[in-house]
C-alpha positions as CSV (number, residue, x, y, z in Angstrom):
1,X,38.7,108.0,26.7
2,X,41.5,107.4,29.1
3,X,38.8,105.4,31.6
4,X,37.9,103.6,28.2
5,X,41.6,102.4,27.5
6,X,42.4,101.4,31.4
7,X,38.8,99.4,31.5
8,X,40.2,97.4,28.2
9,X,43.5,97.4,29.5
10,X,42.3,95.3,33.3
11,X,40.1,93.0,30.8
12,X,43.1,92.3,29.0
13,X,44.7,91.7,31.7
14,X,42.5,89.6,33.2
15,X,42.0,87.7,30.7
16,X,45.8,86.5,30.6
17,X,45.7,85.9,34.2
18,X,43.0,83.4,33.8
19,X,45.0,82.2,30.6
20,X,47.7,81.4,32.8
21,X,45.8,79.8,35.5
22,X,44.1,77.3,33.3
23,X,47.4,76.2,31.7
24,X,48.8,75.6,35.5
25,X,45.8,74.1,35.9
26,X,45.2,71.8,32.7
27,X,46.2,67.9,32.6
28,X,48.4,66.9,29.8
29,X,47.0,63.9,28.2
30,X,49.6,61.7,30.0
31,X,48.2,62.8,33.2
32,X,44.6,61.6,32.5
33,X,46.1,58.1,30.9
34,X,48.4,57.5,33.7
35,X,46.3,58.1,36.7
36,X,47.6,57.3,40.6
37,X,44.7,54.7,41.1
38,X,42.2,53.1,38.5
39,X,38.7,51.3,39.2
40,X,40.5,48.4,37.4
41,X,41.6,47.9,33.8
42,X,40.8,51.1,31.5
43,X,41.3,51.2,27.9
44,X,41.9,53.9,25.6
45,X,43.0,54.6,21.9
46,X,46.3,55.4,22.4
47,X,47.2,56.2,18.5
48,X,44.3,56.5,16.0
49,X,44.9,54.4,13.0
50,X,46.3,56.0,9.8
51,X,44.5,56.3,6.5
52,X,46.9,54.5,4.6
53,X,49.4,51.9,5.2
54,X,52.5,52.9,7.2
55,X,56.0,52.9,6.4
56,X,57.7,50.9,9.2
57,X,59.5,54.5,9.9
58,X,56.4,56.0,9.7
59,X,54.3,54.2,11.9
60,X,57.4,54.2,14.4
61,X,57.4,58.1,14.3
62,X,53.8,58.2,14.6
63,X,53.4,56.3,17.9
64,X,57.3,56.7,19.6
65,X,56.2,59.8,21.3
66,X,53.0,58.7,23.0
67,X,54.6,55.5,24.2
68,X,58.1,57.1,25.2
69,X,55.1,59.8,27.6
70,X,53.0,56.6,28.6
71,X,56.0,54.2,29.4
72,X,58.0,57.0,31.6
73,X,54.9,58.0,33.7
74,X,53.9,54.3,34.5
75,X,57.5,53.8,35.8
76,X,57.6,56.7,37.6
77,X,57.1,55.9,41.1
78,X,58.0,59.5,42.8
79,X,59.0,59.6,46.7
80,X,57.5,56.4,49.2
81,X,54.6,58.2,51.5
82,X,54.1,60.8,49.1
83,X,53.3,59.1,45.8
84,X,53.0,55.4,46.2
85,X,52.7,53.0,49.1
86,X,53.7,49.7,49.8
87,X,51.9,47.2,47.5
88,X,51.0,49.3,44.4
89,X,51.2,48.4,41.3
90,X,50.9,49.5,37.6
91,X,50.2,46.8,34.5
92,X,50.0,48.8,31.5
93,X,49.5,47.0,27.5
94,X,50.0,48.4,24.2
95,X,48.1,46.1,21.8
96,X,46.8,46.6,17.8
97,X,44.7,44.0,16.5
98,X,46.0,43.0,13.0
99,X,42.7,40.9,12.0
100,X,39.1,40.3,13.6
101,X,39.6,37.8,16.8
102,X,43.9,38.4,16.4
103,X,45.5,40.4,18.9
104,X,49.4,41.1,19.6
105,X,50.8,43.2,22.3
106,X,53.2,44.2,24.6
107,X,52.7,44.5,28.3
108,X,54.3,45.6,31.3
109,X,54.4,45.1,35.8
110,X,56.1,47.2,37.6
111,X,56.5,48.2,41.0
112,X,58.5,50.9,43.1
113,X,62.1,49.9,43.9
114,X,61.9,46.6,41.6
115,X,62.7,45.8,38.1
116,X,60.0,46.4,35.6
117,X,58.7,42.9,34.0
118,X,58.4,43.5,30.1
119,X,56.4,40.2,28.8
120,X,55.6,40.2,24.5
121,X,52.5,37.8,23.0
122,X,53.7,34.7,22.2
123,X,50.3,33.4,21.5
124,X,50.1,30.4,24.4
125,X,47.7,33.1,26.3
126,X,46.0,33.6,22.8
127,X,45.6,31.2,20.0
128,X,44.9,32.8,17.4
129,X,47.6,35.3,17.4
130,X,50.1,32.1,16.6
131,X,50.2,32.7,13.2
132,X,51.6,35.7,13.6
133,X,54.7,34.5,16.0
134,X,56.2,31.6,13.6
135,X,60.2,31.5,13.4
136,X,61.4,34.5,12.7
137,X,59.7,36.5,15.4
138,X,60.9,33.9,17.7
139,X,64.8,34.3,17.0
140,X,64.1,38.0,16.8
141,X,63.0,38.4,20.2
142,X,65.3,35.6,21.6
143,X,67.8,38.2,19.9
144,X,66.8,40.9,22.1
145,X,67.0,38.8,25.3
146,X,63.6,37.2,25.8
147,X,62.7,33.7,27.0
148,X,59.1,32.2,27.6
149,X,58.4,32.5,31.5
150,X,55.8,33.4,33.4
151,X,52.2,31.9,34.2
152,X,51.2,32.9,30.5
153,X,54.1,31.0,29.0
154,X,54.9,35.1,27.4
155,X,58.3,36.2,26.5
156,X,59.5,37.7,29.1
157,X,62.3,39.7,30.7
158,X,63.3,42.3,33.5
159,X,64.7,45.6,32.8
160,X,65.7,47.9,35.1
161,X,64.3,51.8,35.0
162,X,65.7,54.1,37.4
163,X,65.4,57.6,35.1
164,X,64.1,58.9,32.0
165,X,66.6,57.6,29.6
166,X,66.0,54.0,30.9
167,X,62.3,54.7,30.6
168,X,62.8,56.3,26.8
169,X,64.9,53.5,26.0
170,X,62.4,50.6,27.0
171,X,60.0,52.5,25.3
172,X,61.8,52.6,21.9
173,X,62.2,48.7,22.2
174,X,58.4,48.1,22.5
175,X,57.7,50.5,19.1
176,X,60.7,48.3,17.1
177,X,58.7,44.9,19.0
178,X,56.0,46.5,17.8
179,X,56.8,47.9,14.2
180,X,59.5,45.0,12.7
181,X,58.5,41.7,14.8
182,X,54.8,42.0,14.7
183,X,54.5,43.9,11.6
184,X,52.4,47.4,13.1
185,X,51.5,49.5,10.2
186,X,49.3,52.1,11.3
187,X,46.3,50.4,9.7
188,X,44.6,50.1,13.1
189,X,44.5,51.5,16.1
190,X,47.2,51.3,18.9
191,X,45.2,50.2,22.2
192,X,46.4,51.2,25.4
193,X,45.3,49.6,28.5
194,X,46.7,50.4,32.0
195,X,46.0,49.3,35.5
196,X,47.1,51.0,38.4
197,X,46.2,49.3,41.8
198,X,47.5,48.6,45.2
199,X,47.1,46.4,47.6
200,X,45.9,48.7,50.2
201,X,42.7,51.0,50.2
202,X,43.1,54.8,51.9
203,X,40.8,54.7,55.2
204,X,41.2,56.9,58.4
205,X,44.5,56.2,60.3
206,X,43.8,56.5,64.4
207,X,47.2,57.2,66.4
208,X,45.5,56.1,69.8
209,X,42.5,55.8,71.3
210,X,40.7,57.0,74.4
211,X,38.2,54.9,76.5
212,X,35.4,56.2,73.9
213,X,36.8,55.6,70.8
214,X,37.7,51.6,71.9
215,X,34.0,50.9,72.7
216,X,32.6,52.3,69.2
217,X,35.5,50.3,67.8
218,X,34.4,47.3,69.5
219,X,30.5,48.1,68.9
220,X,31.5,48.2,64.6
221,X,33.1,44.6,65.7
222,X,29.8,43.2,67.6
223,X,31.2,43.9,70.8
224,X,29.2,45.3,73.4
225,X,31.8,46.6,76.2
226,X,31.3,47.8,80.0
227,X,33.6,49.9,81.8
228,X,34.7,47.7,84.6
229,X,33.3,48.5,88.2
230,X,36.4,48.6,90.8
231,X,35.7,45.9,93.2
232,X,37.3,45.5,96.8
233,X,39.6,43.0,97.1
234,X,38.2,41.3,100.3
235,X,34.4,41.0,101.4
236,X,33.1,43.3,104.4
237,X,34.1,42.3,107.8
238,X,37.8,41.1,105.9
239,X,37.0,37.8,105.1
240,X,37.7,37.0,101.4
241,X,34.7,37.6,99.0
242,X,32.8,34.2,98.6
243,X,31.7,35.4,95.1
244,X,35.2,34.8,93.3
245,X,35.3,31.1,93.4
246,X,31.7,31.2,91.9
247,X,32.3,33.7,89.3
248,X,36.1,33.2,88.0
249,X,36.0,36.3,85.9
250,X,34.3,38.6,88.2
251,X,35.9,39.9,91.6
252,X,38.3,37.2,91.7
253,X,39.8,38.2,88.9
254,X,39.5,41.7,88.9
255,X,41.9,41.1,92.8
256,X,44.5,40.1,90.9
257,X,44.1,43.8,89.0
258,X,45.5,47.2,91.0
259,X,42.4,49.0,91.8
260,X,44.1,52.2,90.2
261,X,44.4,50.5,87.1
262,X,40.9,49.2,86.4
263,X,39.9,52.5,85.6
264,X,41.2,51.7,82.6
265,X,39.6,48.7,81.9
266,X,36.6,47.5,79.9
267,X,34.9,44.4,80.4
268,X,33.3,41.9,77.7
269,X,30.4,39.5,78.0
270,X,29.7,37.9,74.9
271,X,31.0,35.9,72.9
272,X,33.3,34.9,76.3
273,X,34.3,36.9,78.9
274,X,37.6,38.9,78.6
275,X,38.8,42.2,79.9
276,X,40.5,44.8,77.8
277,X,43.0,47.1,79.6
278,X,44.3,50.4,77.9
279,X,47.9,50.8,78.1
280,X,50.9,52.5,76.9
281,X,49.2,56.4,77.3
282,X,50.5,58.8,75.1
283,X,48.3,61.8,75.8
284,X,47.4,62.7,79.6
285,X,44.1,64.5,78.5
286,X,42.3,63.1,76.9
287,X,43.7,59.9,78.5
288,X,44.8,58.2,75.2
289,X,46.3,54.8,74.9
290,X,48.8,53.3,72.2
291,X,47.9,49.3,73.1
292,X,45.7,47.3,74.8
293,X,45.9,44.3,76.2
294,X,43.1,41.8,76.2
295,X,43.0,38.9,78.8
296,X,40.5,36.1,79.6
297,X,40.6,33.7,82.1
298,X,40.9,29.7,80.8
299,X,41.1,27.6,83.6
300,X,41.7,27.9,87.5
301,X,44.6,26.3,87.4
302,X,44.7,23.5,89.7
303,X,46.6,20.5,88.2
304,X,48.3,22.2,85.3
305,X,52.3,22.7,85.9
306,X,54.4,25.6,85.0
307,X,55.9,23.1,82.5
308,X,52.3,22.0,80.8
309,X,51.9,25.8,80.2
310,X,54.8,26.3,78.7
311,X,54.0,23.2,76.7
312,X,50.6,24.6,75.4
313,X,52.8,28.2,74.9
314,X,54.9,26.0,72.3
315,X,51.7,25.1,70.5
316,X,50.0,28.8,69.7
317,X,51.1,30.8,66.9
318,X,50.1,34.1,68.8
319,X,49.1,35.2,72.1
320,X,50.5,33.8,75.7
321,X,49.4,31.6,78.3
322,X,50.0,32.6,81.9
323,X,49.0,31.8,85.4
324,X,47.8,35.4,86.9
325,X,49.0,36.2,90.4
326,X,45.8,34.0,91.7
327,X,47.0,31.1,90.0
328,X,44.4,30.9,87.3
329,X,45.2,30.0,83.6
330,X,44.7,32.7,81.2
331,X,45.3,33.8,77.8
332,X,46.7,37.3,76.9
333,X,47.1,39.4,73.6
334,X,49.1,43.0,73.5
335,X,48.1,45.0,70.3
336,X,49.5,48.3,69.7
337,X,46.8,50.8,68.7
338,X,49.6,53.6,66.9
339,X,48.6,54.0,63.2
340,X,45.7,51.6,63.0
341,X,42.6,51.4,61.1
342,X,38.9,50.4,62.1
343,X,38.9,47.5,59.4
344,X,42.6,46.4,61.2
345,X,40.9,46.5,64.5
346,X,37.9,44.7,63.6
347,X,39.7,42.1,61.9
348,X,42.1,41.8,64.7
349,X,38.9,41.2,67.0
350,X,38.0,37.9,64.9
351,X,41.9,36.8,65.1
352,X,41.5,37.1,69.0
353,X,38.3,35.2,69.0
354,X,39.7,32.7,67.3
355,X,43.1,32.6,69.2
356,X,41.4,32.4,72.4
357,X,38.8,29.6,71.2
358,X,42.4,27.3,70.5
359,X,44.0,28.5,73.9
360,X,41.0,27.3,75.4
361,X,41.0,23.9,73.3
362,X,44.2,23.1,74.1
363,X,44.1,23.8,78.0
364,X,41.0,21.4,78.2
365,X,43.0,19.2,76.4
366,X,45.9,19.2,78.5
367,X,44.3,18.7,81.8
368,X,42.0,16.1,80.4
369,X,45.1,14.2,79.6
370,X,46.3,14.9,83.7
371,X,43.5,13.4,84.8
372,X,43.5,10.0,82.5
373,X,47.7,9.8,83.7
374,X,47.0,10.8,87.2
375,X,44.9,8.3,89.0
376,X,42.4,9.4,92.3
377,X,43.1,8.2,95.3
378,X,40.4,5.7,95.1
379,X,42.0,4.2,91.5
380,X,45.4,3.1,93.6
381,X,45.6,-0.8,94.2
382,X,48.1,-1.8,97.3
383,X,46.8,-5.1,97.9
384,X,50.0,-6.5,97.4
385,X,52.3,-4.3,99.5
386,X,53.0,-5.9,103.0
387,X,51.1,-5.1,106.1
388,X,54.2,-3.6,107.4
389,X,54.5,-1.6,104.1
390,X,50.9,-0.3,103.7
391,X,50.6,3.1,104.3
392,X,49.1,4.1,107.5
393,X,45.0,5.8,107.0
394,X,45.3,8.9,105.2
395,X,44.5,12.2,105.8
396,X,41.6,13.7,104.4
397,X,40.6,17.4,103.6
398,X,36.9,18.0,103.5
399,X,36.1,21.3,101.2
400,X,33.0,22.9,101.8
């Protein structure tokens, strides 16, 4: 017997226990209206409609509740980071449909930190629902501060909800919109539709990258990179290396690099050529990097002054011209690699091709123009200077 009564006693028990756990547990019906995110626009029944015809207090106590639960949650934005990030955004509509192809509602936009944009029908956005909107309804809701703005041409105004009480109290003047402007009975159903999006999408957050994790970035992009072979900076027997005037972004370039450094590096064919060097390490092991910085070579240099780079500087929205310590033209691009994203770093590849193909376009440009105000020797006329004045024969520098 007394084994009996402690078995039925630990069932009982049990039994509350898991009581208890399922009412921490459960969503309120707010909750599963009101999510954080939506796959766009859902609709619901917020209120079902009422057998009979509604009172206008009646219908108000019917629905006030609901809307007070619906109207406080969508404006509820919590703590930044936590609950919402920058660029979200909630639309929610409360909407009854008085007769077949007629619709009235009231909507609402909010967003953290900002007022809350309350717009009510006023039937430019829907025909059919002018019949409903005549005088009367007009001077009632000019009565409660609205005016037609907006791309819809709605009434509209901004209210600001910092607490509950503002949240209640907005909510109470969209049941009396509702009930005495529009005429809600209760006869039909009150729709709800809400919308809770963002402007961002959740994807994996990287807070620097080692040598690995850049190339499978740049493979996702289409990029096939090389680590970058440390060359010597002069040719056997200490004559420079022949190869660097032939091949500007090969050894010639890479002299201008520390050979410590281009351990770092990572070298790019295709599209063009470039060179990617890691920088700013955070971690010693594994060597991770913060930024990179990318650099391609645009032009030797010869014929281009300090002042014509600083010209074609003037004319690029991103990004920097320089001449490298062997004199060459180049274009450079820092990016900092803390908090990124693969889709920013893929997308960030496509700005740089493009950003290098107009550094490119306007070097050409600006030593083609040189050339047309800078005449060769063989251009110049002095037939008309005096034999005294003409300049004695030149001296000539043969390059092999």
């Amino acid at each position: 017997m007394v084994v009996a009564r402690r078995r039925e006693a630990g069932n009982t028990a049990r039994v509350r226990r898991e009581k208890r756990q399922a009412a921490s547990t459960r969503r309120l019906p707010v909750d599963v209206r009101c999510p954080p995110r939506t796959d766009g626009v859902e609709r619901s029944v917020l209120v079902a409609s009422a057998r009979r015809k509604l009172t206008p207090d009646e219908a108000r106590a019917r629905v006030i509740r609901k809307v007070e639960a619906v109207v406080a949650e969508t404006c509820n934005w919590g703590e930044p980071g936590e609950d919402w990030v920058v660029g979200d955004h909630r639309f929610l509509i409360f909407e009854f449909w008085p007769a077949k192809g007629d619709c009235l509602y009231v909507q609402l936009w909010t967003e953290p930190d900002e007022p809350v944009v309350v717009e009510v029908c006023s039937g430019a956005w829907a025909p059919p629902a002018r019949k409903y909107i005549r005088t009367p309804q007009r001077t009632a809701l000019r009565a409660l501060g609205y005016e037609i703005g907006g791309r819809a041409r709605n009434f509209e105004k901004r209210r600001t909800v910092t607490s509950s009480l503002d949240a209640r109290a907005l909510a109470r003047e969209l049941v009396d919109i509702l009930v005495d402007v529009f005429g809600y009975c209760g006869r039909q159903p009150l729709v709800m539709k809400c919308c809770a999006e963002g402007r961002s999408h959740r994807e994996p957050v990287y807070d620097g990258l080692v040598i690995e994790d850049m190339t499978r970035m740049l493979a996702i992009a289409g990029i096939t990179a090389t680590p970058l072979t440390p060359q010597p900076l002069t040719a056997p027997g200490g004559e420079p290396d022949s190869s660097a005037v032939a091949n500007p972004d090969g050894p010639k370039r890479q002299a201008a690099i520390p050979r410590e450094s281009q351990r770092r590096l990572l070298k790019v064919d295709k599209p063009f050529t470039f060179i990617i060097d890691m920088v700013l390490k955070a971690r010693p092991v594994p060597p991770t990097y913060n930024g990179i910085r990318l650099l391609s070579v645009l032009d030797d240099g010869a014929g281009l002054s300090d002042a014509d780079i600083i010209t074609l500087n003037n004319l690029m929205p991103c990004g920097r011209i320089e001449r490298d310590p062997l004199g060459q033209v180049v274009f450079a691009l820092e990016m900092w690699l803390r908090g990124i994203t693969v889709g920013w770093f893929v997308s960030m590849m496509v700005s740089w091709t493009q950003l290098r193909k107009q550094a490119a376009t306007l070097v050409a440009r600006a030593r083609r123009a040189r050339r047309a105000n800078c005449p060769t020797e063989a251009e110049i006329d002095d037939s008309d200077l005096d034999v005294g004045e003409r300049p004695a024969q030149r001296d000539r520098t043969v390059v092999h």
